[in-house]
Structure formats: C-alpha cells, structure tokens
C-alpha positions in Angstrom: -25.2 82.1 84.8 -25.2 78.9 82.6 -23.0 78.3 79.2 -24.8 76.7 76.2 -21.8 74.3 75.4 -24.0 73.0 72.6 -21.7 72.2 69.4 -22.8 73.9 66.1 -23.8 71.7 63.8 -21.8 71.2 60.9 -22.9 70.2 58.1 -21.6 67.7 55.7 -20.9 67.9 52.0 -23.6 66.8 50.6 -25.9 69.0 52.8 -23.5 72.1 51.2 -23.4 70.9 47.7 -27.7 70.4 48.3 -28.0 74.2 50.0 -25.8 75.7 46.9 -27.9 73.7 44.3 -31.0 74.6 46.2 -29.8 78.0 45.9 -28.6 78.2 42.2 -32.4 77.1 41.1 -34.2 79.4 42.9 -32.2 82.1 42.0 -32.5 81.5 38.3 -36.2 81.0 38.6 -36.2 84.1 40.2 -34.4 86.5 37.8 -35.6 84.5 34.7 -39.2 84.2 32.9 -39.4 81.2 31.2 -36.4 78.4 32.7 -36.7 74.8 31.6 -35.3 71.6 32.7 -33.2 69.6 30.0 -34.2 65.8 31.5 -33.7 62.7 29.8 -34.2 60.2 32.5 -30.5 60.0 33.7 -29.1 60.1 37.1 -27.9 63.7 36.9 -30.9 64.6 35.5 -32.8 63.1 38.2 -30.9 64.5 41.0 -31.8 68.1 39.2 -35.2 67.4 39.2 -35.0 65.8 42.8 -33.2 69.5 44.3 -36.1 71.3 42.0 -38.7 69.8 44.2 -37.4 70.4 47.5 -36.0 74.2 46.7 -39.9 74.4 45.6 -41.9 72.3 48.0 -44.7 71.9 49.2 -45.7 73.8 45.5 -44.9 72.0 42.0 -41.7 72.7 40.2 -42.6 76.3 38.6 -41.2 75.4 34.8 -41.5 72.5 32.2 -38.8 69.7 31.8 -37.3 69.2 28.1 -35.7 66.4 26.1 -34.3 66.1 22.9 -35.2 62.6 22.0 -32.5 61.1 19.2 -34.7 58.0 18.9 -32.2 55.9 19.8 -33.2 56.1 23.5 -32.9 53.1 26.0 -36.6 52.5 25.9 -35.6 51.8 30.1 -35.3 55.4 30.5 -38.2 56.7 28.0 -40.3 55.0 30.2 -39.2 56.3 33.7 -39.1 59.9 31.9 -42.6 59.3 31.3 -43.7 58.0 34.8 -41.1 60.6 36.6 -43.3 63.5 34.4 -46.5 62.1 35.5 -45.9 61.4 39.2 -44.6 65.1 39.5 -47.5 66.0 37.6 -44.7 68.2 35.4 -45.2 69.7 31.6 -42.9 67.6 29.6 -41.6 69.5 26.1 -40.0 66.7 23.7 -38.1 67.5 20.7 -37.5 65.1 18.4 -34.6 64.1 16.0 -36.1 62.0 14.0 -38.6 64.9 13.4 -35.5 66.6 11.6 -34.2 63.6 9.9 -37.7 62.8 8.1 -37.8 66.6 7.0 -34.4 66.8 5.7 -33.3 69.5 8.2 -30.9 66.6 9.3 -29.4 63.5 8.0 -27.5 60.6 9.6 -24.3 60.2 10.2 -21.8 57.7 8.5 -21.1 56.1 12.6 -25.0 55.8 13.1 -25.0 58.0 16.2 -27.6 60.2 16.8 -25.9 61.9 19.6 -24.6 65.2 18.0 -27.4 65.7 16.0 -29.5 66.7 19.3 -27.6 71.2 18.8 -30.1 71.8 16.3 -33.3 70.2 18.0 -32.8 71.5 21.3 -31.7 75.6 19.9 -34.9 75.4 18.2 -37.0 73.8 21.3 -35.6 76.6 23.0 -36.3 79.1 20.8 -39.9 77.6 20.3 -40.6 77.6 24.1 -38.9 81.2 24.5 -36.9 79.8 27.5 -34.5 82.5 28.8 -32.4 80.1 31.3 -31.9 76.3 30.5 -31.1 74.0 33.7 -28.8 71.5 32.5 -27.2 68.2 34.6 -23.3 68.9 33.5 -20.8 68.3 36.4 -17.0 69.7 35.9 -16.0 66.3 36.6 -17.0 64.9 33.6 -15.1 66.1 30.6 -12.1 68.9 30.3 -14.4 71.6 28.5 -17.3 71.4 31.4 -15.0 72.4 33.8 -13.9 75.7 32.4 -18.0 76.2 32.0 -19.7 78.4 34.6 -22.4 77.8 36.6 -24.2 80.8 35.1 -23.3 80.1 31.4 -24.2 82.8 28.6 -24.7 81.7 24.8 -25.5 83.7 22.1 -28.5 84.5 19.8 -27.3 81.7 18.0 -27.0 79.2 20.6 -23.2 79.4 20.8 -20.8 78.9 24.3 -17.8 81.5 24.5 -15.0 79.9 26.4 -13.0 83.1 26.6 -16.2 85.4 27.3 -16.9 83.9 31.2 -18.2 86.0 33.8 -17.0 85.9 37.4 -18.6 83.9 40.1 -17.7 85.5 43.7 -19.6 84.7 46.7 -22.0 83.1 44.7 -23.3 85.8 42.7 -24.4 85.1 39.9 -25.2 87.4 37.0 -27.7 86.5 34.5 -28.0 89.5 32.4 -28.7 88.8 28.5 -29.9 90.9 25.8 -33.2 89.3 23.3 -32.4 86.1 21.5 -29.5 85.1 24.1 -30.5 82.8 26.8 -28.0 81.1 29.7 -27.5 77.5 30.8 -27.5 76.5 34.4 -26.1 74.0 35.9 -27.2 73.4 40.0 -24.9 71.0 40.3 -21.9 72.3 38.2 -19.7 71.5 41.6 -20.6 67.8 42.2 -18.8 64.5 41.5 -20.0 61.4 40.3 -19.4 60.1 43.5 -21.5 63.0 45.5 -24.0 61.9 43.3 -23.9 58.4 43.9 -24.4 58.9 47.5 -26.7 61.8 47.1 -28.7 59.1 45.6 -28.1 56.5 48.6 -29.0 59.2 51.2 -32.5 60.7 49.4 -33.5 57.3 48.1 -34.0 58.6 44.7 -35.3 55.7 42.0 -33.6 55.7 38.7 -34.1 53.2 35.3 -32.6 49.9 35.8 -30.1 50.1 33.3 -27.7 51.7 35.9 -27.8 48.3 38.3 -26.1 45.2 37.0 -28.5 43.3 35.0 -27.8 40.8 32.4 -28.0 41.8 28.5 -26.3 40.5 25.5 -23.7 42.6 24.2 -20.6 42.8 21.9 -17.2 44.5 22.0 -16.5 47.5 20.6 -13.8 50.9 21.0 -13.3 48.9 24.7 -16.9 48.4 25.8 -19.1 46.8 25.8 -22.4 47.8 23.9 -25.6 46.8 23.7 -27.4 44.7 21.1 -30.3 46.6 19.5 -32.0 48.1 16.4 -30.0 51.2 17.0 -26.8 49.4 17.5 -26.3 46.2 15.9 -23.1 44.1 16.1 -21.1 44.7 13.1 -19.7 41.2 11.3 -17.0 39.7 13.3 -18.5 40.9 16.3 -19.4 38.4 18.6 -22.7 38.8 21.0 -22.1 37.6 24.3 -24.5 37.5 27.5 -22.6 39.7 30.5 -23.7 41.3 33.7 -23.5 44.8 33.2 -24.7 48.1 34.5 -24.4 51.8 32.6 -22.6 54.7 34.3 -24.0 56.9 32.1 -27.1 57.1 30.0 -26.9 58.4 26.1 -27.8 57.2 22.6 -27.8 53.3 22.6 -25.5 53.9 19.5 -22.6 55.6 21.3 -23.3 54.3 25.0 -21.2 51.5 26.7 -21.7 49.4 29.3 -19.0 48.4 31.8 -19.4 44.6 33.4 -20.1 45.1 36.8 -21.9 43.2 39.7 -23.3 46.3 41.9 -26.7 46.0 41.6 -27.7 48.2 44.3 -26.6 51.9 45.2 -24.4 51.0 48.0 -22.6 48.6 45.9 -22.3 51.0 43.6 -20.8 53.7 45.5 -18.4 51.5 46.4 -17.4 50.8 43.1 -16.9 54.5 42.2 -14.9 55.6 45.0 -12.5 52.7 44.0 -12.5 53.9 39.9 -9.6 55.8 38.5 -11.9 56.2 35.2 -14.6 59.1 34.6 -17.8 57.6 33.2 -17.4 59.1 29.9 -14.5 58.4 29.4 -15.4 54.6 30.0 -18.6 54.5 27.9 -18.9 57.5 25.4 -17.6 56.7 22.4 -19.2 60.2 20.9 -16.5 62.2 23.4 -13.6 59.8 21.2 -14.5 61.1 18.1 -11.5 64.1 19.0 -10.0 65.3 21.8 -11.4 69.1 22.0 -15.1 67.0 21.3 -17.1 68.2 23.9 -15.7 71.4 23.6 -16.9 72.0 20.0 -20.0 70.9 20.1 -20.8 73.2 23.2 -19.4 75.8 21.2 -22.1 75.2 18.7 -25.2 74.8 21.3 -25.0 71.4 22.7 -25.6 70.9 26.5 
C-alpha cells in the first residue's frame, strides 16, 4: 500500500483574485444579454480586458468595449485604445463629449475639466447600445464611496447608484435581477489593490501606454502635482513650466490628471515603488476627486462609473 504524500498546491493571491475575476465575467455574460466593457486605455482597464480574454479563450471576448471620450484624452492612450481594439479584433463603441458640448446638451465648466461631464454621455451610450450589465475597472481601494459599491451594482432607470439599496454578496453569489430600463455595473476586480495590479501586470506581461513609465515631459505645479503642459491644460500665469521625469499612476482627463516625479520606468520598478507608498493614486493625481469630499460619491450617485 503506497501514500501519495504529494502537497496540494496552493495557490497564490493573484491566482485567487484571477479565478474570482475570471468567474464574476462569465457569470455576468451568462445571465445578461447585451454586457459591455467601459475601456479607456488605462491599467485597470487593461487588466479587465486581459481576464475577459482568458475567462473566454480560445474564442473572442463575446461583447463590445465602450469609452466615453472627454476630448481631453492623453493622445498616448487613444492610440493604444485603438491598437488594443484592433489586435483583439474587438467592437469598440465611443461616445463622445465634445459631441454634447457642440450640441448644447453640455457646456464647459468654469475649471476646464471635462471629467464629470462623461454621466450624461456614457447613460446615453448605454441606453443607445441597450447594454443590461456594464463591466467597469473600479477597485475599493481607490476612493471611500467605491468601497461600499458591490461587485454586482444595481442603478436605476435613470442611471442612478443607491448606496443604502445594496444587495448581499454570500459565497459569491451574485444576483443580477433588474426590471426594463435598469441595468447593473460590474466590477471583476472590485477586490484588488493597486499593488495586485501592478504585479498582475509584471506576472502576465501585459503592455500598457507609456505615460505610466517615467518619461520626461514638461510640466508645471499645480493643487500639489505636477501637470502636464497641453492644449487641454495650459499653465496658468505665474506658473512656471519645468522639464521633470515623471510617470502617471493613473490615467484621466489631461485637465484634472497629475503626474508624480518618479524614476520607475519599468514594472518591477514600479511595484516597488507602490508597495513602499502610503498615498492612493487618486488621491495623488485627481484633482476632480478634491473638488469635495463626498465627490466620488455624488457623481456615482448620478451615473458616473
């Protein structure tokens, strides 16, 4: 008689937090008709996308990715949106601010950012595409209001999040039910850090736009970081442009986005550099998540991601 004194394997974080993403999308592509990816070209974003195409493969990722352009995009990221949608061989959906700006539908804001404009364009992409379940990049990590979000997130027939009207997640269950006009938002990766994702990164080799390795751009001071020069965002009088070696944490409207100075111009670097941070990444660089403190909170509220 022989014992198998093989070990079980264990596995490690990330494999979990990959398995319960994995499982979160095909769960919602399974109860839901019409799902759709909200992708703008940034790392959590990408890291969707990335767990889309293994929970699917060797088949294509079964729904279209969206983006609610504010035309004030890092034209670094437009392009590997672009180039991500056509190597994937994906449907992209694009909705446009400026659309609503030239119409009248929206007008700009005294601070210039585009960046809570996007409620509007996006409710009505969604409404346009009829998309019943809207997979979203939003980590509880990030901002106070995102963590008392759901994985499983019901809105309304008018676009709106409930704080107080959240259903129960046991044993992973999730429960998508919704009546006509209401849709949910999913979020795979709900449970991840910005460190997971960092070395999620390292460990799949994922490629991302360049503006999240230090480079060097010229850039001026402002609200304690360090923006970039551009048509978008141009420095105010008194504000001195400077040259720096920077890299972005985060990716948003060039008009609200900062940079932080930073030599880590690979992922490994970089993942060194966030374990050692005491700072969440939009708390460094958003200046849209200053405006108040309950910020995020109210624009979810109204339909934002």
């Amino acid at each position: 008689m022989t014992t198998d004194t093989t070990a079980p394997t264990r596995l490690s974080t990330l494999d979990l937090l990959e398995a319960e993403a994995i499982h979160i999308i095909r769960e919602v592509v399974a109860e839901f008709e019409r799902p759709v990816l909200l992708f703008s070209g940034g790392k959590d974003s990408v890291v969707v996308l990335h767990l889309a195409t293994k929970a699917f493969f060797p088949g294509r990722v079964p729904f279209p990715v969206l983006h609610v352009d504010t035309g004030h995009n890092f034209p670094e990221v437009i392009a590997f949106r672009d180039e991500t949608v056509a190597r994937l061989g994906l449907s992209l959906e694009v909705a446009r601010v400026q659309d609503y700006l030239d119409d009248g539908r929206l007008h700009e804001r005294v601070d210039g950012t585009r960046n809570p404009l996007q409620t509007q364009p996006l409710l009505d992409a969604i409404a346009a595409g009829r998309h019943d379940a809207v997979f979203g990049g939003a980590r509880r990590d990030e901002d106070k209001a995102r963590a008392k979000e759901r994985i499983i997130s019901l809105r309304d027939e008018f676009g709106q999040w409930d704080p107080r009207n959240q259903r129960p997640e046991l044993w992973s269950l999730y429960n998508g039910r919704h009546t006509p006009g209401q849709h949910v938002r999913a979020f795979p990766i709900s449970n991840w850090t910005e460190l997971d994702i960092w070395r999620y990164i390292e460990r799949e080799q994922i490629a991302l736009p360049p503006l999240y390795f230090a480079h060097e751009r010229e850039v001026y001071a402002r609200d304690g970081m360090w923006r970039a020069v551009g048509e978008s965002s141009p420095a105010r009088a008194g504000e001195q442009i400077l040259r720096r070696t920077v890299r972005y944490r985060t990716v948003g409207d060039m008009s609200c986005t900062g940079a932080v100075e930073s030599d880590a111009a690979d992922v490994a670097s970089i993942v060194r550099e966030i374990a050692a941070t005491t700072i969440t990444e939009r708390g460094a660089t958003r200046a849209d998540d200053r405006l108040s403190e309950a910020a995020m909170e109210d624009r979810k509220k109204d339909g934002y991601f």
